[in-house]
C-alpha positions as a Markdown table, in Angstrom:
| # | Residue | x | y | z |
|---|---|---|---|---|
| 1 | Unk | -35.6 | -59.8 | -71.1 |
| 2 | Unk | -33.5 | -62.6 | -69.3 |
| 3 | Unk | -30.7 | -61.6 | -71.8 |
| 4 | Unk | -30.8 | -57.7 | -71.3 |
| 5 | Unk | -31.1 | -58.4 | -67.4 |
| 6 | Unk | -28.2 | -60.3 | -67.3 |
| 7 | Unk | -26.0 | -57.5 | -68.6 |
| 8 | Unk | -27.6 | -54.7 | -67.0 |
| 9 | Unk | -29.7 | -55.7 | -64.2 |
| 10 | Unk | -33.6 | -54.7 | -63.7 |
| 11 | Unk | -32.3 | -51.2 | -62.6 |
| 12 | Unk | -30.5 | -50.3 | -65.7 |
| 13 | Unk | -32.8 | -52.8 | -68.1 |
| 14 | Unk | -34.8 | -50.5 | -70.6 |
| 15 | Unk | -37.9 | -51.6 | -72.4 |
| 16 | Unk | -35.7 | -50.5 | -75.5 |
| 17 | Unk | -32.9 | -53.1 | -74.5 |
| 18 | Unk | -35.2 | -55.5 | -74.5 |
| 19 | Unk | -37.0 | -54.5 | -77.6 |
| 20 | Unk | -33.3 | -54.1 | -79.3 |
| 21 | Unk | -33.1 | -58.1 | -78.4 |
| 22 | Unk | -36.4 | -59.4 | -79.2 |
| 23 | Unk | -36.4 | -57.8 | -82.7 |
| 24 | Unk | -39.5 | -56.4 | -81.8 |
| 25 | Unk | -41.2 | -52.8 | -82.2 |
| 26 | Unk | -42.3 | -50.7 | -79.5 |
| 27 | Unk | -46.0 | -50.7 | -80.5 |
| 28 | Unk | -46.3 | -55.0 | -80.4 |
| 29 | Unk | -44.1 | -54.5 | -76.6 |
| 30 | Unk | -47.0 | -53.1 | -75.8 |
| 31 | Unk | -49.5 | -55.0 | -77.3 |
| 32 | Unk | -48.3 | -57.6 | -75.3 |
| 33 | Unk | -47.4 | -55.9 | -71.5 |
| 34 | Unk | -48.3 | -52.8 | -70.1 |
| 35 | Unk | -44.8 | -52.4 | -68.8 |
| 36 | Unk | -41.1 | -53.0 | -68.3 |
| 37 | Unk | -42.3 | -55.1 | -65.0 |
| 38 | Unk | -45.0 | -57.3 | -66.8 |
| 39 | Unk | -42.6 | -58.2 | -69.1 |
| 40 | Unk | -40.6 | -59.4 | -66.3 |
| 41 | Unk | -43.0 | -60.8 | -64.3 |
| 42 | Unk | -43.7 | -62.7 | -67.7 |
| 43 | Unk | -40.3 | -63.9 | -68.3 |
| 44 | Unk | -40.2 | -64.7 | -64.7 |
| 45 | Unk | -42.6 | -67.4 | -64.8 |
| 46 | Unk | -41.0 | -68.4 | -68.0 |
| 47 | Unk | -37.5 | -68.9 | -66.1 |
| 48 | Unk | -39.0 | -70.6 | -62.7 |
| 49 | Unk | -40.7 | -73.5 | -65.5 |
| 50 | Unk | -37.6 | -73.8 | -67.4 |
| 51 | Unk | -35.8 | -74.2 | -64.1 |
| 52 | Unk | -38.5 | -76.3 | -62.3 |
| 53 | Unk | -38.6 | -78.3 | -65.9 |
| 54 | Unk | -34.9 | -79.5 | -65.6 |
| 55 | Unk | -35.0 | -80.2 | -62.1 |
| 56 | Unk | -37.8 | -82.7 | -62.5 |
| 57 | Unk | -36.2 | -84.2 | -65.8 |
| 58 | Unk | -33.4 | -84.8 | -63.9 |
| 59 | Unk | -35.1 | -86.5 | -61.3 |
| 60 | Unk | -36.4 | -88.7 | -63.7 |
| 61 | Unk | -40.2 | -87.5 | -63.6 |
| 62 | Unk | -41.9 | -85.5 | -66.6 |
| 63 | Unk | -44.1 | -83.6 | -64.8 |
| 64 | Unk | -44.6 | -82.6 | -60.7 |
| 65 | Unk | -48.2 | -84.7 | -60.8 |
| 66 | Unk | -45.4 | -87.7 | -61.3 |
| 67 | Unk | -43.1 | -86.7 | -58.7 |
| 68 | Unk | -43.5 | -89.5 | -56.1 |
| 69 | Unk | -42.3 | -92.8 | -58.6 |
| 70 | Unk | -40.3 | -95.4 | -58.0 |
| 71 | Unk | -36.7 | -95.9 | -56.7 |
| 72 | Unk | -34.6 | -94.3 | -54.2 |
| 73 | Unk | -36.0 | -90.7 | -52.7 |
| 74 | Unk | -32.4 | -89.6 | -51.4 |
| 75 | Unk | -31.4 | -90.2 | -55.2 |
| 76 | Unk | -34.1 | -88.7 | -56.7 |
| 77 | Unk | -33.1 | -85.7 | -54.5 |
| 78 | Unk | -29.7 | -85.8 | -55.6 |
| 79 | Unk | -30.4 | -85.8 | -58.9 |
| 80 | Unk | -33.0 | -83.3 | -59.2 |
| 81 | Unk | -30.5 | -80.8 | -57.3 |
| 82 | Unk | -27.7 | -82.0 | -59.7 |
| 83 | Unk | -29.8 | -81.2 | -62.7 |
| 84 | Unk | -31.1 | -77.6 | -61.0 |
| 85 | Unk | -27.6 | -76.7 | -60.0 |
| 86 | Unk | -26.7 | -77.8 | -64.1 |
| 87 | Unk | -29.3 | -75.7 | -65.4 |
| 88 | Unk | -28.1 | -72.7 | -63.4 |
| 89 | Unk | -24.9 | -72.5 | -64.9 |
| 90 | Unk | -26.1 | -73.3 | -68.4 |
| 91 | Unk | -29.3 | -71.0 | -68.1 |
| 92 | Unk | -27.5 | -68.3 | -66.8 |
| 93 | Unk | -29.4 | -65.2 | -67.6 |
| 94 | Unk | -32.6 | -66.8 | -67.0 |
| 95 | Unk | -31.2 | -68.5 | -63.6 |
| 96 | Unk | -30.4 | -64.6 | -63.5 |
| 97 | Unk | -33.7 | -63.6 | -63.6 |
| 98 | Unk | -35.4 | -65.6 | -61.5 |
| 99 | Unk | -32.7 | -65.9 | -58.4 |
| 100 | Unk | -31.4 | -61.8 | -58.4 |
| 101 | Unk | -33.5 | -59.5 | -60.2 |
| 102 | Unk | -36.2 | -60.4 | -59.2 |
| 103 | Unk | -35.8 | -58.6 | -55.9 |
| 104 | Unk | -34.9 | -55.6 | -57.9 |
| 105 | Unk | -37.9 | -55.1 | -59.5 |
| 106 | Unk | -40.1 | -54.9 | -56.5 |
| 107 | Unk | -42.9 | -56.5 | -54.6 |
| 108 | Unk | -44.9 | -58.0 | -56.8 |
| 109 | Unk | -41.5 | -59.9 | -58.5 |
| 110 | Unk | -40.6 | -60.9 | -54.6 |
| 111 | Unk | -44.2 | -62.4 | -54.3 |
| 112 | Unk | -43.8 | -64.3 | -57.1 |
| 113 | Unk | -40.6 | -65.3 | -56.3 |
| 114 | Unk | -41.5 | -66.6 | -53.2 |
| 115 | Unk | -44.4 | -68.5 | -54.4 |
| 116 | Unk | -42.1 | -70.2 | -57.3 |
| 117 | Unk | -40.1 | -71.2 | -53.9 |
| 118 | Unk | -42.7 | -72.8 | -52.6 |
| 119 | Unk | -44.2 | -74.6 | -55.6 |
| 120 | Unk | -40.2 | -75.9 | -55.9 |
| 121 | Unk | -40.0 | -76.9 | -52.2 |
| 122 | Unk | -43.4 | -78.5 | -52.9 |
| 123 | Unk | -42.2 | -80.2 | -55.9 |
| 124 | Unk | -39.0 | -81.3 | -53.9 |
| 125 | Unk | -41.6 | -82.5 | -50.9 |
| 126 | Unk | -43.1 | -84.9 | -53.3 |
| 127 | Unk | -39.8 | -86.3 | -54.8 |
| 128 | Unk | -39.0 | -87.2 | -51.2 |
| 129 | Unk | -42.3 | -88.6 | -50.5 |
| 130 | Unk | -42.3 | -87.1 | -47.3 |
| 131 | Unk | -45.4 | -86.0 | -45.2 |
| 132 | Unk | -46.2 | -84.1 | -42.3 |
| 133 | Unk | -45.5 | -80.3 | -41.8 |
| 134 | Unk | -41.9 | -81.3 | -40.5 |
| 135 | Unk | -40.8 | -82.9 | -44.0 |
| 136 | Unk | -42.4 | -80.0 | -45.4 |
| 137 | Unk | -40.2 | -77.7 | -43.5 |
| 138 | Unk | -36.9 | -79.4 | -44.1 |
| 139 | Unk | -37.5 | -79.3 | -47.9 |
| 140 | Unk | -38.5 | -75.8 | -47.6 |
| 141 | Unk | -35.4 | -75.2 | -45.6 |
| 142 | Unk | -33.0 | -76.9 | -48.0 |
| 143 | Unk | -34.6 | -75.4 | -50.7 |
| 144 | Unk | -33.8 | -71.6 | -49.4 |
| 145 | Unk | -30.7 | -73.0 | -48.3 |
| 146 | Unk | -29.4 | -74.1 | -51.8 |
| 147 | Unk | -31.5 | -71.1 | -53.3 |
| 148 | Unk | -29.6 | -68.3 | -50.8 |
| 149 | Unk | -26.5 | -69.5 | -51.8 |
| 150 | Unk | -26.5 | -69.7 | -55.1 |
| 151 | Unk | -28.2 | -66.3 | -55.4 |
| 152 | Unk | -25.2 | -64.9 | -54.1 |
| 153 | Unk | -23.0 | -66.7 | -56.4 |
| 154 | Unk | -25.1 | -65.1 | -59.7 |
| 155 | Unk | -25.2 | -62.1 | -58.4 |
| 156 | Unk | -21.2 | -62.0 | -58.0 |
| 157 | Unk | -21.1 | -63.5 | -61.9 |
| 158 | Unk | -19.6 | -66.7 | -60.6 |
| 159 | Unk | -21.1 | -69.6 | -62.5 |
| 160 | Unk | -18.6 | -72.0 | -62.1 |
């Protein structure tokens, strides 16, 4: 899905261009989704764990339960953004996924979209050990900040 989307956007994203990819047949697509947009939806939280997963590796934590642990929070920060940003441009299709196309394929994909925000500025909260609903808010904020940005920068096909 991430793959098919990456070339041709949700729009222009068949169930038979991602069946052509998978190796699939049509019947065992749809053993598995009902549509084209549960597939996505499916890959989707696929690409926000894989994304979420590298940030928090590189932060030095294996899980978000783990988040708050020793050393510096500004470097932990720094880190886990270094490592997000990393897995952008080596996970393009899937950073694809999750950052563009998901406004393309609707409500539902923008709700979920903006809950993976939150669970990521929640996660980035609890790296920073900060507390209070105004740490909350700059981590939320920097996390749309960094998110709105390099949104634009997928969409465009600049990975660099």
């Amino acid at each position: 899905m991430a793959e098919a989307m990456a070339e041709n956007g949700y729009a222009g994203t068949s169930v038979k261009d991602v069946l052509d990819r998978a190796g699939v047949s049509r019947r065992d697509f749809y053993q598995l989704y009902h549509s084209k947009l549960e597939c996505f939806l499916s890959a989707f939280t696929g690409a926000r764990n894989i994304l979420l997963g590298r940030m928090l590796e590189g932060a030095g934590v294996e899980s978000a339960e783990r988040l708050a642990g020793a050393g510096d929070p500004v470097g932990r920060f720094g880190s886990a953004l270094s490592a997000y940003l990393t897995a952008v441009t080596e996970e393009m299709p899937v950073a694809r996924l999750f950052l563009v196309e998901s406004y393309a394929a609707g409500p539902d994909a923008v709700r979920l979209r903006m809950k993976a925000q939150e669970s990521i500025a929640d996660a980035m909260t609890a790296l920073m050990g900060v507390t209070g609903p105004a740490g909350r808010a700059t981590c939320t904020t920097v996390i749309a900040a960094v998110s709105s940005s390099v949104t634009g920068l997928l969409a465009l096909g600049d990975t660099k």
